[in-house]
Structure formats: C-alpha cells, structure tokens
LOKE-159258 format. One record per atom (N, C-alpha, C): residue number from 1; chain; atom name; x, y, z. Coordinates in steps of 0.1 Angstrom, whole numbers, plus 2048, in hexadecimal, padded with zeros to 3 digits. Layout:
LOKE-159258
NODE   i ch at  c1  c2  c3
NODE NUM  A CA   X   Y   Z
...
end
This chain:
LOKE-159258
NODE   i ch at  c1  c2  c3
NODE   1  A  N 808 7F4 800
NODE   1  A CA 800 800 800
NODE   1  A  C 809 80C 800
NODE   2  A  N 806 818 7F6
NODE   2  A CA 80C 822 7F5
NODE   2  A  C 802 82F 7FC
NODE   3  A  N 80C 836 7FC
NODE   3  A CA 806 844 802
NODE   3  A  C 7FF 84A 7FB
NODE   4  A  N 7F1 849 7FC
NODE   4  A CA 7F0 852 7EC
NODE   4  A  C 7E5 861 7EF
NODE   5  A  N 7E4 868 7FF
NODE   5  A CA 7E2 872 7FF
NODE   5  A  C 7E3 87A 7F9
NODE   6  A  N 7F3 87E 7F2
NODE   6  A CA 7F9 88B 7EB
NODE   6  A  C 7EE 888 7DC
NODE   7  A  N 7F0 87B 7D6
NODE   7  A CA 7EA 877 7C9
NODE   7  A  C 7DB 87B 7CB
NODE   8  A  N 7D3 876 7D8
NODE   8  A CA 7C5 87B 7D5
NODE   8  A  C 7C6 888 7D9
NODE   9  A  N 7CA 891 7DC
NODE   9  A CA 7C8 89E 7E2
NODE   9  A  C 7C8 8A6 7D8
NODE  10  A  N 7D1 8A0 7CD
NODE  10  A CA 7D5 8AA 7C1
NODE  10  A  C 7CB 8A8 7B5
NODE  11  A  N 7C6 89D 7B4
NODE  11  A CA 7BD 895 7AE
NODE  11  A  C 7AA 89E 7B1
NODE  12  A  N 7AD 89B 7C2
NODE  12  A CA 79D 8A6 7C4
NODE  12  A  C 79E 8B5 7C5
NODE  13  A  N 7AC 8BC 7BE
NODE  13  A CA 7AC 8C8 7B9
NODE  13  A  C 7AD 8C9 7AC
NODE  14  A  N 7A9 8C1 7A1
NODE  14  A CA 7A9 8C0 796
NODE  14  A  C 7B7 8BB 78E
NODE  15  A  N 7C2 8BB 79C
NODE  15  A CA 7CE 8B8 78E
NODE  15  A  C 7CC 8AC 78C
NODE  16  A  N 7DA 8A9 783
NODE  16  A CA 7E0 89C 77B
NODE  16  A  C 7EB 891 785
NODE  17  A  N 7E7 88A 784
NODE  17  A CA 7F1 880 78F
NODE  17  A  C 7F9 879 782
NODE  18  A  N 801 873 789
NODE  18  A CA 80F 86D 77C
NODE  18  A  C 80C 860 77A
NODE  19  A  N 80E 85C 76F
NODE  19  A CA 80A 84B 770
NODE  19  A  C 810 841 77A
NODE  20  A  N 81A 842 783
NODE  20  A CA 822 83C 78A
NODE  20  A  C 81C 83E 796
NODE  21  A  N 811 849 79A
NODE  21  A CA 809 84E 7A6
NODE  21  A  C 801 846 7A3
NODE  22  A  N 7F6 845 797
NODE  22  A CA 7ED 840 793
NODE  22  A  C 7EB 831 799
NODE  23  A  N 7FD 828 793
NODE  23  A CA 7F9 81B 795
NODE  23  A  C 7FD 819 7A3
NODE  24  A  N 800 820 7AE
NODE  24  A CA 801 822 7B8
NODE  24  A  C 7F2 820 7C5
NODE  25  A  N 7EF 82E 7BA
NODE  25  A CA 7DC 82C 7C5
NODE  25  A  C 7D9 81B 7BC
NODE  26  A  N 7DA 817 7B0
NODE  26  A CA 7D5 80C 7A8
NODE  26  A  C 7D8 801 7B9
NODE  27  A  N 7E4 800 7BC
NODE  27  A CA 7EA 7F8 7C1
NODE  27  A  C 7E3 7F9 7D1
NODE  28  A  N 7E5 805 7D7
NODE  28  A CA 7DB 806 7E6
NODE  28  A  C 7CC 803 7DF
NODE  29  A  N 7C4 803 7D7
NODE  29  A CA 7B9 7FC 7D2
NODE  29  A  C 7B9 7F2 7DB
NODE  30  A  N 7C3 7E8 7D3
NODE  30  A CA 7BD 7DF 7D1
NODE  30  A  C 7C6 7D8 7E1
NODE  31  A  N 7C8 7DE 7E5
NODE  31  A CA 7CE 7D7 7F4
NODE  31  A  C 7C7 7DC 7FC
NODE  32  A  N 7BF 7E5 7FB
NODE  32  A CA 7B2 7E6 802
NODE  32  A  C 7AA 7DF 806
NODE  33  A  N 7A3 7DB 7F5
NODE  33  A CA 79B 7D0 7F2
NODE  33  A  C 79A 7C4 7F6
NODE  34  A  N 7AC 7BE 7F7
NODE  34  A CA 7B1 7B1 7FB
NODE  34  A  C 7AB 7B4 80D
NODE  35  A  N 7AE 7C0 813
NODE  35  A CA 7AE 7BD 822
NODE  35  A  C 7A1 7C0 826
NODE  36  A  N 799 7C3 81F
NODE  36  A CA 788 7C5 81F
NODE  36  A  C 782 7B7 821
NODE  37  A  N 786 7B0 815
NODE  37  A CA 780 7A3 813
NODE  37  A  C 789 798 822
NODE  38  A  N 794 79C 824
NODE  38  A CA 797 794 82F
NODE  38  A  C 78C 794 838
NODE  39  A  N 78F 7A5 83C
NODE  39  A CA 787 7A6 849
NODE  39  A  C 77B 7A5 848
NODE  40  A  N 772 7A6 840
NODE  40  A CA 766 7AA 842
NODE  40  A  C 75E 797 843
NODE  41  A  N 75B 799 84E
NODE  41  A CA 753 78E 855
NODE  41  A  C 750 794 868
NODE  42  A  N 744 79A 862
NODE  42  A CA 73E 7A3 871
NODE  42  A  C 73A 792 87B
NODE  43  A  N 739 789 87D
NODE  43  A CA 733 77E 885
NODE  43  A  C 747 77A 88D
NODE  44  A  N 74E 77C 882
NODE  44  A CA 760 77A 887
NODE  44  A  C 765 77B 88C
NODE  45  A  N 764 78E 883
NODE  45  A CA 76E 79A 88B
NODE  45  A  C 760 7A5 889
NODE  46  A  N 757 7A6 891
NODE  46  A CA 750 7AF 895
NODE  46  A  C 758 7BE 89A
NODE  47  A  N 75D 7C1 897
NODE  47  A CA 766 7D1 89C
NODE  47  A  C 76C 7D3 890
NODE  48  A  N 775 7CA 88E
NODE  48  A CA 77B 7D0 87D
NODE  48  A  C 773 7D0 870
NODE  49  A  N 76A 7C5 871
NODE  49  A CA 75E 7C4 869
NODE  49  A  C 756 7D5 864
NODE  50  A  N 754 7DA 873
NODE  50  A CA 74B 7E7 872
NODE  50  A  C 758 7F4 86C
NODE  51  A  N 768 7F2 86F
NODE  51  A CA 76D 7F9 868
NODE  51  A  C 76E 7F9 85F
NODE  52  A  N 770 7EF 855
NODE  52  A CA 773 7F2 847
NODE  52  A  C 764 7F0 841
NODE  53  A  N 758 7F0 846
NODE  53  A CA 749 7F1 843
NODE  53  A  C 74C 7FF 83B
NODE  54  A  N 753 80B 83D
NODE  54  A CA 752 815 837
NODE  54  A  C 75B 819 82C
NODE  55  A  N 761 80E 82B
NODE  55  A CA 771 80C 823
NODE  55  A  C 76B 80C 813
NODE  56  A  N 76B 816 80F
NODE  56  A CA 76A 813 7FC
NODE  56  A  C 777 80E 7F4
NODE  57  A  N 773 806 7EC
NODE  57  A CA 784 7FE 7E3
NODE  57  A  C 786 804 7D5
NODE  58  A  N 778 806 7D1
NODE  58  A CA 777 80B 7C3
NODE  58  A  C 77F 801 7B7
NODE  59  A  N 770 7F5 7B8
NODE  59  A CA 780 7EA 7B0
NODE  59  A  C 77F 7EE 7A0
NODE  60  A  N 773 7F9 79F
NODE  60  A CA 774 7FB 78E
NODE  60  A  C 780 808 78F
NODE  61  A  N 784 80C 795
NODE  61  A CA 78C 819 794
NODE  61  A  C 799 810 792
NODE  62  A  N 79B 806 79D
NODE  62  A CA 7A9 7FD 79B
NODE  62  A  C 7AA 7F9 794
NODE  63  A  N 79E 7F3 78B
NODE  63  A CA 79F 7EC 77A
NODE  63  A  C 7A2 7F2 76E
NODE  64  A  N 79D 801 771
NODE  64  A CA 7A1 80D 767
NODE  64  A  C 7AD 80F 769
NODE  65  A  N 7B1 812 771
NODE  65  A CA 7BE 811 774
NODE  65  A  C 7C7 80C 76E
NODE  66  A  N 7C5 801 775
NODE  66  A CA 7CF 7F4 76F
NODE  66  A  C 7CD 7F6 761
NODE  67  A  N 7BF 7FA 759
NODE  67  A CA 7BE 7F0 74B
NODE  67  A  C 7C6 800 745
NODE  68  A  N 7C3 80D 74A
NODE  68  A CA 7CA 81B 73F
NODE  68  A  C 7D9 81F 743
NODE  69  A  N 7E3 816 751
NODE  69  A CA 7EF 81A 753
NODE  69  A  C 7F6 810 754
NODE  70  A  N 802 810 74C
NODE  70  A CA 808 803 749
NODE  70  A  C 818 803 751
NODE  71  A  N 81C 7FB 759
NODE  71  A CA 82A 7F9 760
NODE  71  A  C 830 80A 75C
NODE  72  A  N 838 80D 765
NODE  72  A CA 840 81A 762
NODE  72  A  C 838 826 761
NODE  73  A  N 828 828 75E
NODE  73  A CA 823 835 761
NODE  73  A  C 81C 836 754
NODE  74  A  N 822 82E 74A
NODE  74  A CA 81C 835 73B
NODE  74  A  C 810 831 73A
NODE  75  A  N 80A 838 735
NODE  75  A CA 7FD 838 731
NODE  75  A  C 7F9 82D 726
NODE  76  A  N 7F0 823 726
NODE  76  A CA 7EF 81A 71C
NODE  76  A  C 7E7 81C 70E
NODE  77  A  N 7EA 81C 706
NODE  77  A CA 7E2 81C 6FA
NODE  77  A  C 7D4 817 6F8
NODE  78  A  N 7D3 80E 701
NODE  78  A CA 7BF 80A 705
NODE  78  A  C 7BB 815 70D
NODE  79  A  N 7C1 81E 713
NODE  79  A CA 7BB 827 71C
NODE  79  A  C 7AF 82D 718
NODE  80  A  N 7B4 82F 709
NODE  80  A CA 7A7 835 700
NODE  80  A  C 7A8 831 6F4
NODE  81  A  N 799 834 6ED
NODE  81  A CA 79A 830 6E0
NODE  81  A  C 7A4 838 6D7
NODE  82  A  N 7A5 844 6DA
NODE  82  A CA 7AE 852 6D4
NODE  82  A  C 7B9 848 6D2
NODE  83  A  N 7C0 847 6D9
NODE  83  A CA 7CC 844 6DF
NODE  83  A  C 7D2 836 6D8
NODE  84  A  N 7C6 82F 6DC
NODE  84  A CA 7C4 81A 6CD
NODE  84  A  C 7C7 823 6C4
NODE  85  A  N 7BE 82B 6C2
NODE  85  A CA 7BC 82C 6B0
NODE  85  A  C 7CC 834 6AD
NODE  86  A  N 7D0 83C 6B2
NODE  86  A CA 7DD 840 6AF
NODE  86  A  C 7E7 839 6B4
NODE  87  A  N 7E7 830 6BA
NODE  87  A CA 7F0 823 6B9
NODE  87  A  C 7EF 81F 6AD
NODE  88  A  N 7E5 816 6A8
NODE  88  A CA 7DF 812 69F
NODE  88  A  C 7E8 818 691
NODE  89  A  N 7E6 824 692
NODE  89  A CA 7E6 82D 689
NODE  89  A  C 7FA 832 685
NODE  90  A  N 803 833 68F
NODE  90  A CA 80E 834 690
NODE  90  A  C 814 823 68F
NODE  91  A  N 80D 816 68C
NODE  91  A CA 814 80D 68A
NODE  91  A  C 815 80D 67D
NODE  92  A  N 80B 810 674
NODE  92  A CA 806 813 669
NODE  92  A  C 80C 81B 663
NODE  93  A  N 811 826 66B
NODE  93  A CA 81C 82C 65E
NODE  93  A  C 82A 826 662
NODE  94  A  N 82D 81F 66F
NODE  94  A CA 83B 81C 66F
NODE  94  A  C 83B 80D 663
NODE  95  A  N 834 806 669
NODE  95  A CA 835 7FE 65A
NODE  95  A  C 833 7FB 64D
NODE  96  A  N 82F 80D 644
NODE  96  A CA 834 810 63A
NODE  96  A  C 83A 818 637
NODE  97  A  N 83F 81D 643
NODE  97  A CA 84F 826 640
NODE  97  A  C 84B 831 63C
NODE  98  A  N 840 839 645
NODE  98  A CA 83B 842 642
NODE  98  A  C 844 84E 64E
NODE  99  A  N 844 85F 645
NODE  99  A CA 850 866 64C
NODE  99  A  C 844 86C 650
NODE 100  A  N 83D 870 64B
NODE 100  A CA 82F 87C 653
NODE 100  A  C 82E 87A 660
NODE 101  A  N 834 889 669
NODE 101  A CA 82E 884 677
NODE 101  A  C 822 882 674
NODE 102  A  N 819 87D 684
NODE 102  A CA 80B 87C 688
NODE 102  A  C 804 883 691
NODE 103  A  N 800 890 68D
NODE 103  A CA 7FA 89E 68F
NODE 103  A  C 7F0 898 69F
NODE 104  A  N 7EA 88E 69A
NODE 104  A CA 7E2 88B 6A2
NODE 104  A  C 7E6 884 6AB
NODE 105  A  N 7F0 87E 6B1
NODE 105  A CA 7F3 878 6BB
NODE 105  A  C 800 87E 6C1
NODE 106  A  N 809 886 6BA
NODE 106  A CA 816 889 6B9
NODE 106  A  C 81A 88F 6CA
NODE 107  A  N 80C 894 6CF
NODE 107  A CA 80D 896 6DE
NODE 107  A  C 80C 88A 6E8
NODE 108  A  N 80C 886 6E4
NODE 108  A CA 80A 87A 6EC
NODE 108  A  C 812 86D 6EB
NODE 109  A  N 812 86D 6DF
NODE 109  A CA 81C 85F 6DD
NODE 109  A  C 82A 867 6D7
NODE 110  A  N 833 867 6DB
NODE 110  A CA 844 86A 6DA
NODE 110  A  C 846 862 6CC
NODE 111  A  N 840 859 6CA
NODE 111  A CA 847 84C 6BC
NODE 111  A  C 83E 855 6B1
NODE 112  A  N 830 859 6B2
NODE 112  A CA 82E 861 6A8
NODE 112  A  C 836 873 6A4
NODE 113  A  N 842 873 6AE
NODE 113  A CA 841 87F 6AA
NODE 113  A  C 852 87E 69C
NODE 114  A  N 853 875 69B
NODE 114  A CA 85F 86E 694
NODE 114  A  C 85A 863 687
NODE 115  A  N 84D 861 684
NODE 115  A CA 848 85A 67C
NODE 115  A  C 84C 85C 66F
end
C-alpha cells in the first residue's frame, strides 16, 4: 500500500496525477479490497467488521486503472479509442515507410513525431 493522499488531493483540485501515482492508488485499490474481503465477517470479527463497513475499494476504478496505465507510468494505447486508432494509425505508416509526421497523435505519441 502506497501513500496516495498527495495523488488524491491533487486529483480533488482538478490536477493531473502521473501514471506511476496512478498505478500506485491502482495498487492501494486493490490491497484494500484484499483486506475488506478478509475481514469482513461481522458473526467473527464483529469490531473490525463494522470498520471497514465504510471502506469503499472502487474495484471498477482499479480495473481502469490497471486496463489505461501500463508498468512505468505510460499511458496505454487502449486507454482510448483516439489513442487505438492512432496507434493503429502510426503502425501503418511505419510499415510503409511513410515520412509524414502524424498531426493527430504527434502530441502524444513521441514515435509519431518522427514518422
């Protein structure tokens, strides 16, 4: 489990967190989740039970997560369709040897700005 106060603080003031924060909160997710599902049996552990009763895990936020930020921070190309399609789209010219940058992705993907 990571620290990830600084990440949501900046997040519920509208900024941008880094993808290495990202898979960070991805990571306290899902170790949350894990210690939810331990604990939770109120007949058991009736006291810890009633704490984590208020505990949110957010397992679709951890699965976004996981499925739009790939090892090291980067952003995945499934993140969005934009993003497929200009993957898509930058394989396409590298394997016909095309020189035209790609206007449309060139911010984003570094390999389209050398196409």
């Amino acid at each position: 489990m990571a620290d990830v106060a600084s990440t949501l603080a900046l997040c519920g003031k509208g900024g941008v967190a880094g993808g290495e924060a990202l898979l960070e909160l991805a990571g306290t997710l899902a170790a949350a989740r894990r210690l939810r599902r331990q604990i939770d049996d109120g007949e058991l552990r009736p006291v810890t039970s009633a704490l984590v009763a208020q505990l949110r895990t957010l397992p679709e936020l951890e699965q976004r997560l996981r499925l739009c930020v790939e090892e090291g921070g980067r952003v995945a190309d499934r993140a969005s369709p934009a993003l497929e399609g200009c993957a898509a789209s930058c394989a396409g010219c590298a394997a016909s040897g095309a020189t035209a940058s790609r206007p449309c992705c060139a911010a984003v993907r570094p390999c389209c700005r050398t196409v």
